[in-house]
C-alpha positions as CSV (number, residue, x, y, z in Angstrom):
1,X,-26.1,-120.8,135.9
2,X,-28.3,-120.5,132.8
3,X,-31.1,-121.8,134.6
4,X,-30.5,-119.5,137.6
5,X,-30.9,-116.4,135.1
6,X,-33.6,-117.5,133.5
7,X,-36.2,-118.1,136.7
8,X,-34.7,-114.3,138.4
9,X,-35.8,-112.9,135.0
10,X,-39.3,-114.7,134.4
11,X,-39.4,-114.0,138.3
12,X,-39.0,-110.6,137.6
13,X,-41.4,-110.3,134.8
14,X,-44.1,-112.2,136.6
15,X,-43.3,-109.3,139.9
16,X,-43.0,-106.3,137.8
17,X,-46.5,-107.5,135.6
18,X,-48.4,-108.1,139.5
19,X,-47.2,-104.5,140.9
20,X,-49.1,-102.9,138.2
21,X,-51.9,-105.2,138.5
22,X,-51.5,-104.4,142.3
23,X,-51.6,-101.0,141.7
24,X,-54.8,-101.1,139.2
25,X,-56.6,-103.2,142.1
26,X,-56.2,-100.6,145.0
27,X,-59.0,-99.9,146.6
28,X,-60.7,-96.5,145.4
29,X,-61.8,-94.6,149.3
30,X,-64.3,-92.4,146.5
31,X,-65.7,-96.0,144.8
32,X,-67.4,-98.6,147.5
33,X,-67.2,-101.5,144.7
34,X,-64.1,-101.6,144.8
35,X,-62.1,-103.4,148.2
36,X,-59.1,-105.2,149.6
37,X,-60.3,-108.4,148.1
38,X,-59.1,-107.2,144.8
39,X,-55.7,-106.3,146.4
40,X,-55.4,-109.7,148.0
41,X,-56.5,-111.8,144.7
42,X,-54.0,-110.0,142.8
43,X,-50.9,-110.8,145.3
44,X,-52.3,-114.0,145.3
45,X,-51.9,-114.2,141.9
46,X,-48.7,-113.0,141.8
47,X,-47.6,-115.5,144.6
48,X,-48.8,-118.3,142.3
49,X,-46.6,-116.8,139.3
50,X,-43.6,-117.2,140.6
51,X,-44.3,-120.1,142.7
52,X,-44.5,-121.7,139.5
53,X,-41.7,-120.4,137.5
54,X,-40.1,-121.5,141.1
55,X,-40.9,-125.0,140.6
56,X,-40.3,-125.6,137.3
57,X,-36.1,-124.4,138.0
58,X,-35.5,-124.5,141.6
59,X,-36.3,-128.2,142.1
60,X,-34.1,-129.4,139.5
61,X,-31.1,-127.4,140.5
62,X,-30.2,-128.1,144.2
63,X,-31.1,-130.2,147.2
64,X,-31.1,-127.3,149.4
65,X,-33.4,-125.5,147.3
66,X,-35.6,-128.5,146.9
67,X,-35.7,-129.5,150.6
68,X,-36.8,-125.8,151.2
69,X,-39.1,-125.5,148.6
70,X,-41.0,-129.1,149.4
71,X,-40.8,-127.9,153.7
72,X,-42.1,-124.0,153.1
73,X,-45.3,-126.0,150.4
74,X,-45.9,-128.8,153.8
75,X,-45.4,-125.8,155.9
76,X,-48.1,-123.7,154.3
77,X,-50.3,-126.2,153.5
78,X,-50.6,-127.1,157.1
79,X,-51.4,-123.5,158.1
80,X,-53.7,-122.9,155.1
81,X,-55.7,-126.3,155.9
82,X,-56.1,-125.1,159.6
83,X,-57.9,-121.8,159.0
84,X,-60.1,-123.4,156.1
85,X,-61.2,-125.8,158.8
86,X,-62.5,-123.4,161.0
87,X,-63.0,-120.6,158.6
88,X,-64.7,-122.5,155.6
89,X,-68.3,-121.9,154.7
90,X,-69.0,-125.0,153.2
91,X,-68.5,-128.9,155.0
92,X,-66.4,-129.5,151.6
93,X,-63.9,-126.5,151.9
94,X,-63.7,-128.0,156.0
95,X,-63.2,-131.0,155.0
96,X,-60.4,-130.2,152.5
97,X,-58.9,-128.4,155.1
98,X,-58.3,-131.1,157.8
99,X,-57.2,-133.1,154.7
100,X,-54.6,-130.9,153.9
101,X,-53.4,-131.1,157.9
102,X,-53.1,-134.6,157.9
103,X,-51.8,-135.3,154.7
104,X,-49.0,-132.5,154.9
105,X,-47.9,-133.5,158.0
106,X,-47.9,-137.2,157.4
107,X,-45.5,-136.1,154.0
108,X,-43.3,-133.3,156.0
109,X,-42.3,-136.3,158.9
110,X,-41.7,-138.6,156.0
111,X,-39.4,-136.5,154.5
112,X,-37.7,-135.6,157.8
113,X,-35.2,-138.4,158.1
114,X,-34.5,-138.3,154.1
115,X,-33.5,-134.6,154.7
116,X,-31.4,-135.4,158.0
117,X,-29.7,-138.3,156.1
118,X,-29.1,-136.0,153.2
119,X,-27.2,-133.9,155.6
120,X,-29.3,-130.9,155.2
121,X,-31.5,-128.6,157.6
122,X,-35.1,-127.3,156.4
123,X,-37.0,-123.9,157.0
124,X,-38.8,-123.6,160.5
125,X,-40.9,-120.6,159.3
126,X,-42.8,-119.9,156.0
127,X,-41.0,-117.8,153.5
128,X,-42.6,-114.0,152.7
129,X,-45.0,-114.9,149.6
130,X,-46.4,-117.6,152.0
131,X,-46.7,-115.6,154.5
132,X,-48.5,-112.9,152.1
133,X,-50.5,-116.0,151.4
134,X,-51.8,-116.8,154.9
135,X,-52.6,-113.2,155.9
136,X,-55.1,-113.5,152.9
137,X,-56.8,-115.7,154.0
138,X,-56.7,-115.1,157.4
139,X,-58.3,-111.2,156.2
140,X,-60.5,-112.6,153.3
141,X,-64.5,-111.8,154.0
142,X,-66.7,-114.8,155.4
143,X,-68.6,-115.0,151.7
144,X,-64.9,-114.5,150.1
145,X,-63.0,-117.2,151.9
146,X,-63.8,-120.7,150.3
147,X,-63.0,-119.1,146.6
148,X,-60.1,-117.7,147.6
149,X,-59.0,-120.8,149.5
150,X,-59.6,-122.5,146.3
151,X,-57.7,-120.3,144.5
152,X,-54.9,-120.5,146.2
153,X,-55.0,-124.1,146.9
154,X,-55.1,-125.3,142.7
155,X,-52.3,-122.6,142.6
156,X,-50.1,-124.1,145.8
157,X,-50.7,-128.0,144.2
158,X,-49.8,-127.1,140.5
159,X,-46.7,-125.7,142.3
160,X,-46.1,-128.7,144.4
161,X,-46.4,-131.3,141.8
162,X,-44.4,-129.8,139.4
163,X,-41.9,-129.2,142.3
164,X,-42.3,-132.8,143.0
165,X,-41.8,-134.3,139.7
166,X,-38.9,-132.0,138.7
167,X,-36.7,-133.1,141.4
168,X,-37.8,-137.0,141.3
169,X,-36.6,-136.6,137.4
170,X,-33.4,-134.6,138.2
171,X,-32.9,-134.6,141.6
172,X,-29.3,-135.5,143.2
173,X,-30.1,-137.3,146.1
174,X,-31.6,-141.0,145.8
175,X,-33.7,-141.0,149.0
176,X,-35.6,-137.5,148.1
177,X,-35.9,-138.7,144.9
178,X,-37.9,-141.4,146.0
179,X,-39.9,-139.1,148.4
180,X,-40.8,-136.6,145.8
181,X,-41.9,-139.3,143.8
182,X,-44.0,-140.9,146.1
183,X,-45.1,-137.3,147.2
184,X,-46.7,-137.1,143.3
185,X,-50.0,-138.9,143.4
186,X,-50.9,-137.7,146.6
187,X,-50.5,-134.4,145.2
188,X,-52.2,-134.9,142.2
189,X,-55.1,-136.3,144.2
190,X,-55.5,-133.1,145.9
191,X,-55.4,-130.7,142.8
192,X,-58.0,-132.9,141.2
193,X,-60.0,-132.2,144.4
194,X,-59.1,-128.8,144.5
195,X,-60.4,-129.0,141.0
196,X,-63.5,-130.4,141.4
197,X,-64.8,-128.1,144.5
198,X,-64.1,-125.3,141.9
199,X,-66.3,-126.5,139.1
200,X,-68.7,-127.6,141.7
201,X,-69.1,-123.6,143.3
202,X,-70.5,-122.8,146.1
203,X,-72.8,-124.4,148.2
């Protein structure tokens, strides 16, 4: 119960601290510099905030929560990775996209029988701060999208793996334990690539 108070109140802080970054970001009609790509990277960051004060509780506590966490992460992955494969300016940002397609499905369908056997159901649909998420991308600007993608990315994997290693330390359930652990290098891969693109820039 402790724990439960203590993520709705950093979740809190992390929401009420983004609306007023949200609201300093707003695009100014009398200021052309200013744009919805400010608006976006700030909801973006305010996904990532409490994604990871998520994480770092919900995936310790409860099954349920963990098997919804770990399908909504696949889930978005998937749909993130499709539009950078298309949308992507660079062949690496592509590339990282397809990636993302076939290694989040390949982990969703492993973890499909582990959740059946666990007897529980996941999400079919992405949760609202994913969906946020996706509509960002889906609006950012041709010279916008790889950075954002990036962003978003090295947020969503920090999330993930601590997700991941949280439950395979704590977790309740001795067949998603294994999964989540098993799930942790892959992940780790993947924010080290996320990583490098960054430090790389554009190209």
């Amino acid at each position: 119960m402790k724990t439960f108070a203590l993520f709705a109140a950093a979740a809190a802080t992390a929401l009420t601290l983004a609306a007023c970054q949200k609201k300093d970001a707003q695009p100014d009609p009398a200021d052309p510099g200013t744009s919805n790509e400010a608006v976006n990277a700030v909801q973006d960051a305010t996904a990532a905030a409490v994604g990871a004060v998520a994480a770092n509780t919900i995936g310790q506590v409860s099954t349920d929560d963990f098997v919804t966490n770990a399908a909504i992460s696949d889930m978005y992955e998937i749909e993130a990775g499709k539009i950078a494969s298309t949308k992507g300016r660079s062949a690496d940002v592509k590339a990282f996209g397809k990636m993302m397609v076939a290694d989040h499905t390949r982990m969703a369908n492993d973890m499909k029988p582990l959740v059946s056997a666990a007897g529980k159901t996941p999400p079919t649909g992405l949760d609202e701060r994913r969906k946020g998420m996706i509509d960002n991308l889906n609006a950012a600007k041709p010279e916008d999208f790889d950075n954002a993608y990036l962003s978003q990315q090295e947020a969503a994997h920090s999330e993930a793996l601590d997700l991941m290693k949280g439950y395979a330390d704590k977790g309740d359930d001795i067949g998603l334990k294994g999964a989540a652990a098993k799930a942790v290098p892959t992940i780790q891969a993947h924010l080290d690539k996320v990583r490098a693109l960054q430090a790389a820039g554009p190209k």
